[in-house]
BALOBA-1460 file (C-alpha; in Angstrom, 3 decimals):
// residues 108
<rec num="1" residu="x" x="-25.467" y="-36.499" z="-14.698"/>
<rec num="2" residu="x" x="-23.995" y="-33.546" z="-16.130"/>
<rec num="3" residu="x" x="-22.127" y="-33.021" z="-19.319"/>
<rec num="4" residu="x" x="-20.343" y="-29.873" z="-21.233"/>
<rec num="5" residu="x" x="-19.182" y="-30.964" z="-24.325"/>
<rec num="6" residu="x" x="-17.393" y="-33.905" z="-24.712"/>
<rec num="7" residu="x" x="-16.774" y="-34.643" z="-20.921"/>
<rec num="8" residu="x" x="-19.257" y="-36.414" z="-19.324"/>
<rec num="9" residu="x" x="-19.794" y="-36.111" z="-15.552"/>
<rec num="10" residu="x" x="-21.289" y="-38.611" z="-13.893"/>
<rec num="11" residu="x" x="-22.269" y="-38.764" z="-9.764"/>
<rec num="12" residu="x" x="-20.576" y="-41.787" z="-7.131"/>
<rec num="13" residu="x" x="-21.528" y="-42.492" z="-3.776"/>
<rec num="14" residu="x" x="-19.136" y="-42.516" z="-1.885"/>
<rec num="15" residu="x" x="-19.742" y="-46.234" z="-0.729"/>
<rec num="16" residu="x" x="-19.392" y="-46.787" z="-4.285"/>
<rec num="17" residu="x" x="-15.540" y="-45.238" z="-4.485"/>
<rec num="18" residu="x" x="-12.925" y="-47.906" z="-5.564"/>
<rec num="19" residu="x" x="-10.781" y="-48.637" z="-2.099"/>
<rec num="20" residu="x" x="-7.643" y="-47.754" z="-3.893"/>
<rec num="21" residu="x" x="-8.521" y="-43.913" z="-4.677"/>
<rec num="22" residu="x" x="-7.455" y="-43.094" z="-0.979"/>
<rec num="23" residu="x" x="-3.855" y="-43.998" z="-1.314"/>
<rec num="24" residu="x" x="-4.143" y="-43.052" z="-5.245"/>
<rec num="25" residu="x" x="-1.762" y="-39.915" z="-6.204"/>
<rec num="26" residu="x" x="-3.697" y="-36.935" z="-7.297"/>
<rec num="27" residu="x" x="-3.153" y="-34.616" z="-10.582"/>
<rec num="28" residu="x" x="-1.720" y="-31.672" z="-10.165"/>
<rec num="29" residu="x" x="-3.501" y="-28.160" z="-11.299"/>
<rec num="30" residu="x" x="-2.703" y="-26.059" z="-14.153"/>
<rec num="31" residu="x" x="-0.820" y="-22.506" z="-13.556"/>
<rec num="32" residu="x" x="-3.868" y="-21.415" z="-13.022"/>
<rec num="33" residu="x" x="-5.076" y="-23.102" z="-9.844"/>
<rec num="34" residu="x" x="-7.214" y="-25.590" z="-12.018"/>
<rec num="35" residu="x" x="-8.523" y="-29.237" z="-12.205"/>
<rec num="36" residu="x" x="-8.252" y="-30.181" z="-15.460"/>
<rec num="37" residu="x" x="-10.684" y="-32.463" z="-17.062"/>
<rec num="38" residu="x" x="-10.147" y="-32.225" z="-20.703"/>
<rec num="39" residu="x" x="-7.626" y="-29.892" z="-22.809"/>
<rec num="40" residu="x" x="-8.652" y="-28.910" z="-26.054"/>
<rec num="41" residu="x" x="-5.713" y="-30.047" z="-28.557"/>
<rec num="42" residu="x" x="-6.085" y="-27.609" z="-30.959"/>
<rec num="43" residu="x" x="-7.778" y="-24.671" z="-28.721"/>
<rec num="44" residu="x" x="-5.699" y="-24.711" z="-25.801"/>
<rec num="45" residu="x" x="-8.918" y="-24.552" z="-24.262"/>
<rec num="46" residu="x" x="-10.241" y="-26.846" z="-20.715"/>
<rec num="47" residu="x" x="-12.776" y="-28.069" z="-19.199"/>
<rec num="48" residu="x" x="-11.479" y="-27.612" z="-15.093"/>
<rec num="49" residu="x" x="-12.992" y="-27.577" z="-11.750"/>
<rec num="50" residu="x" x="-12.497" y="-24.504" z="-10.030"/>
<rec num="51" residu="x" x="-12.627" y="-24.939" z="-6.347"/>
<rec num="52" residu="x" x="-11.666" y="-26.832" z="-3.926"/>
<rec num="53" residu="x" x="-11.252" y="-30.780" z="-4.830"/>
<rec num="54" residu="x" x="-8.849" y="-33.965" z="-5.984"/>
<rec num="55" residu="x" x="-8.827" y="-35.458" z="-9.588"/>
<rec num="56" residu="x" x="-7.427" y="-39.022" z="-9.537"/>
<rec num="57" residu="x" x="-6.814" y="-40.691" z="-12.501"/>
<rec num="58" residu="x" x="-7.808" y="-44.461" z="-12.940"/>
<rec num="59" residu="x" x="-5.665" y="-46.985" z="-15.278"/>
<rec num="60" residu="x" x="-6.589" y="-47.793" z="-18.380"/>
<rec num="61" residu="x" x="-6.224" y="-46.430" z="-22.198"/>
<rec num="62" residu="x" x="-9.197" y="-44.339" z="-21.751"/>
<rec num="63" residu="x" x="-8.427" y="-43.677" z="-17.810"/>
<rec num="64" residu="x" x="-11.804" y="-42.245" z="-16.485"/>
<rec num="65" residu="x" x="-11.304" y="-39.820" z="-13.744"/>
<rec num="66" residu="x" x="-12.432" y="-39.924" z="-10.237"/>
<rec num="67" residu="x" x="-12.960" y="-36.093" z="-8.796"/>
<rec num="68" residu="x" x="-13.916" y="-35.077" z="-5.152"/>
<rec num="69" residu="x" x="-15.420" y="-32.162" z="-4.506"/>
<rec num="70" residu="x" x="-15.947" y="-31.803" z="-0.761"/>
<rec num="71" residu="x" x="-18.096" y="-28.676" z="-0.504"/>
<rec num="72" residu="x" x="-18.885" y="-28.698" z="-4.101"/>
<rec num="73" residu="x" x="-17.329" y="-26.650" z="-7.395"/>
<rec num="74" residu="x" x="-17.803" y="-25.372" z="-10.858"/>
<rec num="75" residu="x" x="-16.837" y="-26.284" z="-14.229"/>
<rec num="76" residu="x" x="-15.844" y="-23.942" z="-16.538"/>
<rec num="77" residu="x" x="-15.034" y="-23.786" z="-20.674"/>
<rec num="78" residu="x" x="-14.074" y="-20.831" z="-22.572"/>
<rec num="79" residu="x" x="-16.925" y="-21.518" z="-24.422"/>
<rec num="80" residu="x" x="-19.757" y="-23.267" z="-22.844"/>
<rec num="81" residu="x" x="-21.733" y="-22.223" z="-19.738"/>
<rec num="82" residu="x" x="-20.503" y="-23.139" z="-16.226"/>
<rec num="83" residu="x" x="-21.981" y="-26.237" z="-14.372"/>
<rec num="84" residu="x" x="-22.192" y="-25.631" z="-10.545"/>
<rec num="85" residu="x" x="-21.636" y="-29.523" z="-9.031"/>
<rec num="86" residu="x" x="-22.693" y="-30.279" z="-5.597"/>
<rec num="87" residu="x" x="-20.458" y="-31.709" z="-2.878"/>
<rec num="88" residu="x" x="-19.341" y="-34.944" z="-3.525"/>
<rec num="89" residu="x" x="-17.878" y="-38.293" z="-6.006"/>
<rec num="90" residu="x" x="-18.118" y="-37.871" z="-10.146"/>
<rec num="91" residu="x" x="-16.471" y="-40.276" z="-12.446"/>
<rec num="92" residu="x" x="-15.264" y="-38.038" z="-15.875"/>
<rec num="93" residu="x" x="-16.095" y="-39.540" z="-18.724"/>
<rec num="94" residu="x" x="-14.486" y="-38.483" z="-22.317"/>
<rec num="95" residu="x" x="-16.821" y="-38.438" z="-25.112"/>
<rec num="96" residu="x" x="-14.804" y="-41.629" z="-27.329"/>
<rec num="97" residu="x" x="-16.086" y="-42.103" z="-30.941"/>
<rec num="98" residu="x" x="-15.333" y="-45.234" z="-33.271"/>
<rec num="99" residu="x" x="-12.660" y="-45.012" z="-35.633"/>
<rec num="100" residu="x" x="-12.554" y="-48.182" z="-38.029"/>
<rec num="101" residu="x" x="-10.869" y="-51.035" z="-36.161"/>
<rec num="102" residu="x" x="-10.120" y="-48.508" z="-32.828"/>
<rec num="103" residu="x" x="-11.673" y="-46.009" z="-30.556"/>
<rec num="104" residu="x" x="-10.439" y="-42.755" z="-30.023"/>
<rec num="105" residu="x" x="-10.845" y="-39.678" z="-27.468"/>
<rec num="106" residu="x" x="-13.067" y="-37.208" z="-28.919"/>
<rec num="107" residu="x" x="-10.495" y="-33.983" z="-29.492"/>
<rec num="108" residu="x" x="-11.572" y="-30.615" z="-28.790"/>
């Protein structure tokens, strides 16, 4: 497992992979070439793979996200170290806290 921040990133194998992801449509990058995992609200600021890779994401309020990273990547923040990730499946997890009678996204 790996985690910078509030995003959580967590390995798959690939047996493992929901059937559906294949056919799934993928997100699109930022301007600048990025996956992004999580945007900071208030910073502007992202956690994004860098390298080549897909992000689908899954249904649900909290949608996790499925990424592929064939021969492997790197996330980068504008303020936390970068995490070198090894070919293959990660499920992205956002940090949620509990907000009396809800739960909520952490925001950045």
């Amino acid at each position: 497992m790996y985690r910078q921040g509030d995003v959580l990133i967590v390995p798959v194998a690939e047996e493992a992979v929901p059937s559906h992801v294949a056919a799934a449509p993928r997100e699109r990058r930022d301007a600048r070439g990025r996956l992004v995992l999580a945007l900071g609200e208030v910073t502007g600021h992202a956690h994004a793979v860098v390298g080549p890779g897909d992000l689908v994401r899954e249904p649900g309020p909290f949608g996790p996200l499925l990424l592929h990273l064939p021969r492997g990547g790197r996330v980068v923040h504008e303020e936390h170290a970068a995490i070198a990730l090894p070919e293959g499946w990660y499920r992205v997890i956002r940090q949620r806290e509990y907000v009396p009678g809800s739960v909520r996204i952490v925001a950045d």
